[in-house]
C-alpha positions in Angstrom: 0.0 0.0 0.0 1.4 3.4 -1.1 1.1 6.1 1.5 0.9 9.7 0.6 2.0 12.1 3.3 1.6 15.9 1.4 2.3 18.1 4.6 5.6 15.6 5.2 7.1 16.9 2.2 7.4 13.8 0.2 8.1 14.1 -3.1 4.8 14.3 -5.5 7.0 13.6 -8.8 8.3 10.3 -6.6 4.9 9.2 -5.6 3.6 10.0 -9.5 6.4 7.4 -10.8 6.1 5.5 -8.1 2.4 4.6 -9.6 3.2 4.8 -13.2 6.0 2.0 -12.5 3.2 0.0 -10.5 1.1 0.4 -13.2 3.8 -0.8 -16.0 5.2 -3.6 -14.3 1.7 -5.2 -14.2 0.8 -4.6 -17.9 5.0 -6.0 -18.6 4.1 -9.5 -16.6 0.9 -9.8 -18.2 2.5 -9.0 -21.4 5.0 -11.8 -20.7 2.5 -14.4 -20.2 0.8 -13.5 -23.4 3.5 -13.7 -25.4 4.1 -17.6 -24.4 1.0 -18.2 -26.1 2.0 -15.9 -29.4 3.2 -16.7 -33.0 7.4 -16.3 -33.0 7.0 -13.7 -35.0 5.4 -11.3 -32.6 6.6 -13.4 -29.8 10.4 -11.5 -31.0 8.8 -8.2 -31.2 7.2 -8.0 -27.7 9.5 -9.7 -25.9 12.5 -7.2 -27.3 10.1 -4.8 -26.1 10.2 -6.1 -22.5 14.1 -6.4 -22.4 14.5 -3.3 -23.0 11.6 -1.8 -20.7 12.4 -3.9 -17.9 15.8 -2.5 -17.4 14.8 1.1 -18.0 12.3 0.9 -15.1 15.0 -0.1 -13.1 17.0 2.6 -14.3 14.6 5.1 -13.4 14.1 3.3 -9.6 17.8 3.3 -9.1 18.2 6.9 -9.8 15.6 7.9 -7.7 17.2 5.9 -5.0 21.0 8.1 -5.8 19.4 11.3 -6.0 16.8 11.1 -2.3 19.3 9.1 -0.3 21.1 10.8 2.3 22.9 7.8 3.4 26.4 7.7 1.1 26.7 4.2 1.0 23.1 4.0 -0.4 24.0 6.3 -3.0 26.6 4.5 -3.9 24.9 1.4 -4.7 22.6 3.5 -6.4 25.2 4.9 -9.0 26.4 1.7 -9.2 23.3 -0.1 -10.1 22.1 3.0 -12.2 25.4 2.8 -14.8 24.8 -1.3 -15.1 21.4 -0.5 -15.8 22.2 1.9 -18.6 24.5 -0.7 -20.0 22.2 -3.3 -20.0 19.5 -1.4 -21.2 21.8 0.1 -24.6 23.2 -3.8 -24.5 18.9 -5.2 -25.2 18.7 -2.8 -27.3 21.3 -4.2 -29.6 20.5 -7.5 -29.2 16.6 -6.9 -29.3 15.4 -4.3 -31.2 18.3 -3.6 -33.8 18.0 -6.2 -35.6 14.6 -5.9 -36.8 16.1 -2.9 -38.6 19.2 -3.6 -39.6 21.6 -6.8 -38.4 25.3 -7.0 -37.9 27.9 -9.2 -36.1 28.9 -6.1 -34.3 25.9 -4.9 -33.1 25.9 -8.4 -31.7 29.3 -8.6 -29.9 29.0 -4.8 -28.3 25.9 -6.0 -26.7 27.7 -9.1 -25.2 30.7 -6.9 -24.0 27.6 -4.1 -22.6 26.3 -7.1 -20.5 29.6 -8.2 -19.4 31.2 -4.8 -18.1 28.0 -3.8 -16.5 28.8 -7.3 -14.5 32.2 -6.1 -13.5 31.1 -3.1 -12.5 28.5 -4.0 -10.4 31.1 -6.8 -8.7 33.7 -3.7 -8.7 31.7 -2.3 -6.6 30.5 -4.5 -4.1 34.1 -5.3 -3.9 34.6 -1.8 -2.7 31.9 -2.0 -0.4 33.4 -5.2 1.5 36.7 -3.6 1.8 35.7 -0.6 2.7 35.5 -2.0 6.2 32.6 0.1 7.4 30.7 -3.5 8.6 31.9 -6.6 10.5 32.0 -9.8 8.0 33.0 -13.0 10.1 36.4 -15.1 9.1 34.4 -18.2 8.9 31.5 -16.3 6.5 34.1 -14.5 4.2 35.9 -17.9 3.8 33.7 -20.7 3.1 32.1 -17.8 0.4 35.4 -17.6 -0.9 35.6 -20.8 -1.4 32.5 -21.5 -2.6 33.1 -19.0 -4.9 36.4 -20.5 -5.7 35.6 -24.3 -6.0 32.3 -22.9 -8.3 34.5 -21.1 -10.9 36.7 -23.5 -11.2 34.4 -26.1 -11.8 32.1 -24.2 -14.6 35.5 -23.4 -16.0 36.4 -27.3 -16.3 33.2 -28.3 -17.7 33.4 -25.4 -20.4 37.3 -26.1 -21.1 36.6 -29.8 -21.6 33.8 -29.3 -24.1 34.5 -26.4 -25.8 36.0 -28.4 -28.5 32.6 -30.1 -29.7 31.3 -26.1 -29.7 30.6 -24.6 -33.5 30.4 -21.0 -31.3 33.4 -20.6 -29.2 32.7 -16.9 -28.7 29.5 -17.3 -27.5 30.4 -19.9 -24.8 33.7 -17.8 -24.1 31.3 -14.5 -23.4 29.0 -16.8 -21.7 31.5 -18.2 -19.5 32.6 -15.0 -17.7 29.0 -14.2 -17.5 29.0 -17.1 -15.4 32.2 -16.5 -13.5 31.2 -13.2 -12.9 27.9 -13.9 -11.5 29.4 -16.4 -9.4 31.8 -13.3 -7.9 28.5 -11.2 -7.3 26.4 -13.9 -5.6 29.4 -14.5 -3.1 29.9 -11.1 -2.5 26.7 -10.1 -2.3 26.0 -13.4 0.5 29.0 -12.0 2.6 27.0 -8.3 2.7 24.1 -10.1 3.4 25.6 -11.8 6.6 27.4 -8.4 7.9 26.3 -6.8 10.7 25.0 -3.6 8.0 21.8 -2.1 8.4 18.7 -3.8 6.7 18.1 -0.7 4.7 21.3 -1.6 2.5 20.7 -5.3 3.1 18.0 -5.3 1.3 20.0 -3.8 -1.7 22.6 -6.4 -1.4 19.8 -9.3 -1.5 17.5 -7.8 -4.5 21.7 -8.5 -6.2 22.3 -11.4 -4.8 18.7 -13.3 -6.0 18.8 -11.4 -9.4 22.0 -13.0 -10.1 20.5 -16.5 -8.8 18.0 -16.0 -11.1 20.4 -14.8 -13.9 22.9 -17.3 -13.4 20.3 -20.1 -14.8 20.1 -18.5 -17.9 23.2 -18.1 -18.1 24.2 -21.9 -17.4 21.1 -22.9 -19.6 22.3 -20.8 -22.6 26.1 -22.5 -22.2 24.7 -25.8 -22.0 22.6 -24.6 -25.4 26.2 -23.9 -27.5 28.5 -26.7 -25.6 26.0 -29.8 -25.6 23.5 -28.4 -28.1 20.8 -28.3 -25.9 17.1 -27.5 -26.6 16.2 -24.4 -23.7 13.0 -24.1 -25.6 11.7 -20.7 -23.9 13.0 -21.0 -20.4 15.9 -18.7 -21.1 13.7 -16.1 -21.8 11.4 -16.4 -19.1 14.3 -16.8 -16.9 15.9 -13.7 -17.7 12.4 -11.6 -17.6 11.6 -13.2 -14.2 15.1 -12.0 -13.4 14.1 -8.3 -14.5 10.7 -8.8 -13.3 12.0 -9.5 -10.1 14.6 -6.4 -9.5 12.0 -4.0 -10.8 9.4 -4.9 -8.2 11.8 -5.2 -5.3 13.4 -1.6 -6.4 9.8 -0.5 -6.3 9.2 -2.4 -2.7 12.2 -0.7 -1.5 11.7 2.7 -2.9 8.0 2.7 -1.4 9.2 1.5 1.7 12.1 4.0 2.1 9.2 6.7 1.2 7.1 5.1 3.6 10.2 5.3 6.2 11.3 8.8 5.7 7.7 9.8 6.3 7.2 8.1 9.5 10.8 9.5 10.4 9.6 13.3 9.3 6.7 12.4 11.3 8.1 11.2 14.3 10.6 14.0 13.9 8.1 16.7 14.0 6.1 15.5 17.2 9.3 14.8 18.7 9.9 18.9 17.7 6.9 19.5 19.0 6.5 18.3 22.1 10.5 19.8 22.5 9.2 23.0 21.9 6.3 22.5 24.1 7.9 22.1 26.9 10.4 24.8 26.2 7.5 27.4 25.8 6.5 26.1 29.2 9.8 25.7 30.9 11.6 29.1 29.6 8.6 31.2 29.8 8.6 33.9 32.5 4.7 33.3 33.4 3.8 30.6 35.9 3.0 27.7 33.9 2.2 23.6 33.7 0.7 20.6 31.5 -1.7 18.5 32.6 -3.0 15.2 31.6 -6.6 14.9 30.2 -7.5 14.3 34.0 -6.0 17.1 35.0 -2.7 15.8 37.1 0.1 18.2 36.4 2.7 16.6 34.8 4.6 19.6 34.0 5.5 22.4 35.8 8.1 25.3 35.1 9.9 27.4 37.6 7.8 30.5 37.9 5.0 28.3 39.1 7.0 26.9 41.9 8.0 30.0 43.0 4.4 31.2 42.9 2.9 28.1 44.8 6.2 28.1 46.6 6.7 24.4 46.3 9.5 22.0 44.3 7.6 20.0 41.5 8.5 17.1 42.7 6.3 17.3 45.4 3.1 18.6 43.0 3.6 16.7 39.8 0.9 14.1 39.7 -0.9 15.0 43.1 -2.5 18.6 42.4 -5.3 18.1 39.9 -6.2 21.6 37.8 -9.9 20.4 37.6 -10.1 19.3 41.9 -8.1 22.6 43.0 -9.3 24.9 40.9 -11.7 24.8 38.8 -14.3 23.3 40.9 -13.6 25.2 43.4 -15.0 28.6 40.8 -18.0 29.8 40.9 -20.6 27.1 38.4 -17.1 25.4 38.8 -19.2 22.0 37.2 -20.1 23.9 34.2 -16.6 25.6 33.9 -15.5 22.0 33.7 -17.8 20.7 31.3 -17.3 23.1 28.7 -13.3 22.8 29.1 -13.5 19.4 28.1 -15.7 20.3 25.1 -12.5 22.4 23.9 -13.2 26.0 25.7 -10.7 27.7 27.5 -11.6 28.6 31.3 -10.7 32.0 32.4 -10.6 33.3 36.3 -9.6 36.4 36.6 -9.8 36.4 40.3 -9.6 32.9 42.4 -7.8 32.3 46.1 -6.8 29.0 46.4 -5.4 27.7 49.5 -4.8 23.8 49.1 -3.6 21.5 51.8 -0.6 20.7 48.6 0.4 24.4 48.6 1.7 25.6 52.0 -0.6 27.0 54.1 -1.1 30.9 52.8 -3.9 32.3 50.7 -3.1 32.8 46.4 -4.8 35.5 45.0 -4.3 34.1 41.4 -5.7 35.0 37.6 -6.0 31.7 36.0 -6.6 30.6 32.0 -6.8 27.3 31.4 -7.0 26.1 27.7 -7.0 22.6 25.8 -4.3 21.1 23.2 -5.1 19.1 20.5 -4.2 15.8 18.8 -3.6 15.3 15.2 -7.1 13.7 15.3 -8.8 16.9 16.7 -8.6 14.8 20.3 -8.0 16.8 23.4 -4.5 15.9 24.3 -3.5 17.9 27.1 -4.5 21.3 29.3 -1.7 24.1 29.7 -2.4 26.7 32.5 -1.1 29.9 33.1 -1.2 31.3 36.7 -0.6 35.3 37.6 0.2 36.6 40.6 -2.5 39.7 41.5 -2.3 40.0 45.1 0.0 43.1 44.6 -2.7 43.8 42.2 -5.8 42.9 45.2 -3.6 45.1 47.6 -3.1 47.9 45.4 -6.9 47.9 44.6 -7.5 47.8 48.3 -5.6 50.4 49.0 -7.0 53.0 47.0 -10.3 52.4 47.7 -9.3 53.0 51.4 -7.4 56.3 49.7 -10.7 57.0 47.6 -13.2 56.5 50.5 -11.0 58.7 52.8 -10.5 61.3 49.6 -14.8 60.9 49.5 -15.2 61.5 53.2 -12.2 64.8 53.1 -14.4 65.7 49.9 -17.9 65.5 51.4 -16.8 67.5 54.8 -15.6 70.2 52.7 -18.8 70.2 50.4 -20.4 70.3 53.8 -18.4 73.0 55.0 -19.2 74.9 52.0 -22.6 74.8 52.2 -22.5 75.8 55.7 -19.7 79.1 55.2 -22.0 79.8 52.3 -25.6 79.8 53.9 -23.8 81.5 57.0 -22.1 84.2 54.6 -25.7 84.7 52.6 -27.5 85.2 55.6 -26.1 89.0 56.8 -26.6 89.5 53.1 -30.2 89.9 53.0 -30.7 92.5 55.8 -27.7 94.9 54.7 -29.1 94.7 51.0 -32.4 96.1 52.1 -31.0 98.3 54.9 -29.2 100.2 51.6 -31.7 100.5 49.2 -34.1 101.2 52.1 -31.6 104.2 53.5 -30.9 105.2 49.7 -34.4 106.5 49.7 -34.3 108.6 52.5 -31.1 110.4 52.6 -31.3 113.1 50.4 -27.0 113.6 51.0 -25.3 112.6 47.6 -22.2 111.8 49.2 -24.1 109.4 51.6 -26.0 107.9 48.9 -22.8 107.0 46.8 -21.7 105.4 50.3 -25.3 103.4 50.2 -24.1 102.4 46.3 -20.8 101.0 47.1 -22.3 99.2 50.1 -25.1 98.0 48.2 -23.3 96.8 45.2 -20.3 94.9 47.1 -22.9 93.3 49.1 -24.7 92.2 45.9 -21.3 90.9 44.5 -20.8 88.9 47.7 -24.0 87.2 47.3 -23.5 86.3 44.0 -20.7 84.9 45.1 -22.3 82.8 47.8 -24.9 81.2 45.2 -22.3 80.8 42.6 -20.2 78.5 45.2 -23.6 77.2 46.6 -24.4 76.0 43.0 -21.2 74.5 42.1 -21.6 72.6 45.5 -25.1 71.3 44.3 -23.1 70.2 40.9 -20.1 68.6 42.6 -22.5 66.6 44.5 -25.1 65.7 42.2 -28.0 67.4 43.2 -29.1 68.9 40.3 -30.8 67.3 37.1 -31.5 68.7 33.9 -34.9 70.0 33.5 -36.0 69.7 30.1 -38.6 71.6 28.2 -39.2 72.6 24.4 -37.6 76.5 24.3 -37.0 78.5 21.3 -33.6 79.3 20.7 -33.1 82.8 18.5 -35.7 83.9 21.2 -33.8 83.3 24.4 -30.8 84.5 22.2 -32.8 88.2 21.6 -33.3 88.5 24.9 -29.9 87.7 26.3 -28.9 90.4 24.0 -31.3 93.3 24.6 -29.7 92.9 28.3 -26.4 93.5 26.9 -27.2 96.4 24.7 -26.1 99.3 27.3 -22.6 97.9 27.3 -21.4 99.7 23.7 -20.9 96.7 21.7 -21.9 95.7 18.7 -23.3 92.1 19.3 -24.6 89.9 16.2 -26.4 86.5 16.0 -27.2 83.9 12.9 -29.5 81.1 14.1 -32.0 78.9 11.9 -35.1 80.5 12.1 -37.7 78.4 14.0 -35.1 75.9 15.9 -36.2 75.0 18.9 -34.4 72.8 21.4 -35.3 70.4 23.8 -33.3 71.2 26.8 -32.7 72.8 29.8 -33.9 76.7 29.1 -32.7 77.8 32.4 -29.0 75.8 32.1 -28.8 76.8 28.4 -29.6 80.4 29.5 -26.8 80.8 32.1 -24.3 78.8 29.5 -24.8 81.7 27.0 -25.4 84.3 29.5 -21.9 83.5 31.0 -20.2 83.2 27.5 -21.7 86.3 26.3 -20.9 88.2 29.6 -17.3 86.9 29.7 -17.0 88.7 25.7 -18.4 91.6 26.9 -15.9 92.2 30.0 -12.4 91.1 28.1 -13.2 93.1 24.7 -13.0 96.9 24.3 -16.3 99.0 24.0 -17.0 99.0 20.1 -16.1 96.2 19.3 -17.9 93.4 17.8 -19.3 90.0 19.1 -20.9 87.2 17.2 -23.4 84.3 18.4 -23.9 81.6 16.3 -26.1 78.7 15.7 -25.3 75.7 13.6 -28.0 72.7 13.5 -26.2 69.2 12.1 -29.7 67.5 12.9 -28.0 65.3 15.6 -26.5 68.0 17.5 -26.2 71.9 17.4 -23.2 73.8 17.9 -23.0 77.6 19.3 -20.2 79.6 19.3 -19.5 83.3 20.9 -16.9 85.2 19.3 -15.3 88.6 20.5 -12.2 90.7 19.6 -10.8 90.9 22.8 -7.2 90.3 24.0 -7.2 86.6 23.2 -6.2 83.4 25.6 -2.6 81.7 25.5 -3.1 77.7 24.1 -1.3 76.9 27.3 -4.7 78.2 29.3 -7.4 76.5 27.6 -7.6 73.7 29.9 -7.1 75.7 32.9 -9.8 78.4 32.5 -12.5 75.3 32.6 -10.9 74.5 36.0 -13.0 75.6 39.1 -11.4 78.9 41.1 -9.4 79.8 38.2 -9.0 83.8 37.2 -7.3 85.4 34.8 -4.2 86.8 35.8 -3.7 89.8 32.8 -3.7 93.1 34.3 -6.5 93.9 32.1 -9.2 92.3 33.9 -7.8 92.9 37.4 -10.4 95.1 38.1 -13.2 92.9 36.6 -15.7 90.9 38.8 -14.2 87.6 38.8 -15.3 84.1 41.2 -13.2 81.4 39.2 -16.6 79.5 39.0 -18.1 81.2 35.6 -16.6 79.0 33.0 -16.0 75.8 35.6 -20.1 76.0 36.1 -20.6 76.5 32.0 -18.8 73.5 31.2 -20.5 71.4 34.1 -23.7 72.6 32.9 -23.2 71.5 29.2 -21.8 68.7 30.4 -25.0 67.4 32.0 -26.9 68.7 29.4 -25.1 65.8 27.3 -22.6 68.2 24.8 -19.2 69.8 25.4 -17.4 73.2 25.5 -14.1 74.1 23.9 -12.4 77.5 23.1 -10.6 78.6 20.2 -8.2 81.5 20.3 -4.8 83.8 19.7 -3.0 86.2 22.1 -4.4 89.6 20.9 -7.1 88.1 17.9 -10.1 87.5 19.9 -11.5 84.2 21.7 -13.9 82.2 20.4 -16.0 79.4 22.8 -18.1 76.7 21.3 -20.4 74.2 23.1 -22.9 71.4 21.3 -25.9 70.7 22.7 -28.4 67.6 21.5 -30.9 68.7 19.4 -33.6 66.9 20.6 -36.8 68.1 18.6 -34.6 69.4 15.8 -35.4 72.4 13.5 -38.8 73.6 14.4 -40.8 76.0 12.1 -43.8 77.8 14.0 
């Protein structure tokens, strides 16, 4: 049976011949027995056909075996075998097919001498072989071949000697006689290969010789015994030598499929051997905690790492801790964990404390993943684990949510604290607010009255103040929700603007007609309120500002632009950030809390859009926010 292994890289051209030669050999025996039962005349034909055939297979086996053996010794039989091939093959021709087109005594003779030399090579070399010394050949072996050798030679060559005179062809019987005596060299060298201690790879070579030559040799005897005592072979030479062919082709072709057959198994073997080396080198020299276990789960592997982790020597955990006992199971729906890693998924942990009575005695805070390995045959083979260490991790987690709580509880006695100062602060407020108005109306003194102003004015700065940090308390902690209503935008925007119109600039807005929004009106009215109060304190009086209203159906975007003195890049994070004022000597006079823009962008925030500023040292700033649209574009 001819095995095909494609991922093994055997060759495809090899296993093509391979069958073509299978396929040839069968058609030349069966051609052989048919021509027993054919007229002479095509009897000649076919079986010149076959002579020459015959040998060309085996040409074409041998030099497969020179040119895919790595063994040199091999190779060697194979160049040998493939040059006495070629002769034999160019001698059939000669003798077989050459003279159906043209006949000569020459043709004849260079056919014999073809057949001989490839015989002397082919005992040349197995000469060379023996002495080469590379195998032991014992004394009593090499000598009683010797002299088998010795005693048969001399005999054929009395037999021949004696009637060679009653011979009309001495030629013939002369070339037929060191056919003989050098078949008889071959089939004692090859027997005293044969019983060498070499491997059975090259024994097999040295037998296919050795009983091709036992074969040959009775045609050759036959054919002598046709010229010296005239006679009558009938056929049998023939079918002798084609069973001789017959039999080299199909052993070449036994061998050749059976050294295919070899290096496969070998390639395989080589490449689980390889795999398995490099499976446990990925286990042993990798820096993560790792280990093999059987289809049971024992451990039968373990590298370094893990030891140190489960500070124990392998010795004392291969075979008695059990990944599917002390781990899994011990999970949460540790059974169906289980189940489904045995159906080929991986299990992942990533948080398990396993304290076995195999592990000494402390607690593992551990991330597991267990996954499968498969067979050839799709056949769960094995389970690899791979253990981390997190209790740095468990600690550190710890630890800041003990620094976050603590942060929480510093956080919410200052929010307290706040709300406290601020309600405590507001309070006085209220009385010394109406006091001054009340007193403005009757003292009729102008220098009192602009005493009244500054009181009343500072006092109504302080309690903006006061709600400003009471509202950014409420934000901070939560407490206040959007509010959402239908509104009108380009209204809201007209009004924010007729409030602003006593301030000498020239202020501008482009919004969709009809757009309405569904949103917070009172949040959206401080957000552009703040923006448009901020443009009209840092820009000069003249000067322009623009509001304006994009809708991209999702989402609408507003910008305010004036031409004021502009914001450094470095400072557009920072003016979002609570407490923060504007240190420019400009605005050191202006009415500043360092909660306008912090509340702004908390308010558009919750509203669900963002706010980012745009802007060049002496060229004007320019905030935008988005909002969600909500109803969209509106048309009353």
């Amino acid at each position: 049976m001819l095995i095909i292994m494609g991922d093994e890289r055997v060759n495809d051209v090899g296993i093509n011949l391979l069958r073509f030669l299978l396929i040839v050999i069968q058609l030349v025996v069966l051609a052989a027995i048919v021509t027993l039962f054919m007229p002479t005349s095509y009897k000649n034909i076919i079986y010149g056909m076959l002579q020459v055939l015959l040998p060309t297979l085996c040409l074409l086996l041998t030099l497969k075996i020179l040119f895919s053996s790595m063994d040199k010794n091999i190779k060697f039989i194979g160049l040998t075998l493939s040059i006495a091939l070629s002769f034999w093959t160019f001698s059939n021709i000669m003798w077989e097919l050459l003279p159906f087109l043209y006949k000569h005594d020459w043709a004849y003779l260079l056919g014999g001498f073809g057949w001989f030399g490839s015989y002397c090579l082919i005992a040349l070399g197995l000469y060379r072989i023996k002495r080469s010394g590379q195998w032991y050949i014992k004394p009593s072996n090499d000598f009683y071949f010797t002299l088998f050798g010795f005693v048969m030679g001399i005999g054929v060559v009395s037999i021949i000697l004696l009637n060679i005179e009653d011979s009309t062809r001495l030629l013939d019987v002369f070339i037929l006689m060191l056919y003989i005596i050098a078949d008889i060299i071959i089939i004692c060298l090859s027997s005293k290969l044969i019983m060498s201690d070499v491997k059975n790879e090259i024994k097999y070579l040295f037998f296919t010789i050795l009983v091709f030559f036992m074969i040959n040799i009775c045609g050759d005897i036959l054919f002598e015994a046709k010229y010296l005592f005239s006679y009558k072979a009938g056929g049998f030479t023939d079918l002798i030598y084609t069973t001789a062919m017959l039999f080299m082709t199909a052993s070449l072709i036994v061998y050749t499929t059976e050294d295919m057959k070899i290096k496969a198994l070998k390639k395989i073997n080589k490449k689980l051997k390889d795999t398995r080396v490099f499976m446990d080198d990925l286990i042993m020299q990798s820096p993560d905690a790792m280990c093999i276990s059987d289809v049971e789960g024992n451990v039968i592997l373990m590298n370094e790492p893990l030891e140190r982790l489960f500070h124990i020597k392998k010795e004392e955990i291969i075979g008695k801790f059990n990944l599917f006992d002390h781990i899994i199971k011990k999970s949460d729906h540790g059974t169906e964990h289980l189940e489904r890693l045995k159906r080929g998924e991986a299990f992942v942990m990533p948080y398990i404390i396993i304290n076995s009575d195999i592990i000494t005695g402390c607690d593992l805070h551990l991330s597991i993943k267990i996954f499968p390995t498969f067979s050839s045959d799709d056949q769960i083979s094995s389970f690899v684990m791979v253990a981390e260490d997190i209790s740095g991790k468990i600690k550190l987690e710890n630890d800041l949510q003990n620094v976050y709580r603590s942060l929480m509880e510093e956080y919410d006695r200052r929010v307290d604290f706040m709300n406290i100062a601020a309600h405590e602060l507001r309070t006085p407020l209220t009385p010394i607010i109406g006091y001054a108005e009340i007193l403005k109306l009757e003292v009729e003194d102008e220098r009192l009255k602009k005493y009244l102003d500054v009181i009343e004015r500072n006092a109504k700065r302080q309690n903006n103040i006061v709600n400003r940090m009471l509202e950014q308390s409420r934000l901070d902690s939560g407490k206040i929700k959007a509010e959402k209503d239908i509104f009108s935008v380009e209204e809201m925007l007209k009004e924010l603007i007729d409030n602003y119109r006593a301030f000498d600039r020239n202020i501008f807005y482009d919004s969709p007609a009809g757009l309405k929004l569904f949103s917070d009106p009172q949040k959206f009215n401080y957000v552009v309120d703040n923006l448009l109060s901020n443009a009209v304190k840092y820009s000069d009086p003249g000067t322009r500002i623009e509001i304006k209203v994009k809708n991209g159906g999702d989402s609408c975007l507003f910008s305010v632009k004036d031409e004021g003195a502009g914001i450094d890049e470095k400072l557009f994070n920072k003016i979002f950030e609570r407490f923060y004022m504007a240190e420019s000597d400009d605005y050191a006079e202006q009415e500043n809390t360092g909660l306008g823009l912090a509340q702004v962008k908390a308010y558009v925030e919750l509203l669900g859009g963002r706010i980012w500023v745009e802007s060049k040292p002496g060229q004007g700033s320019t905030f935008f926010f988005t909002l969600p649209a909500g109803i969209g574009d509106v048309t009353e």
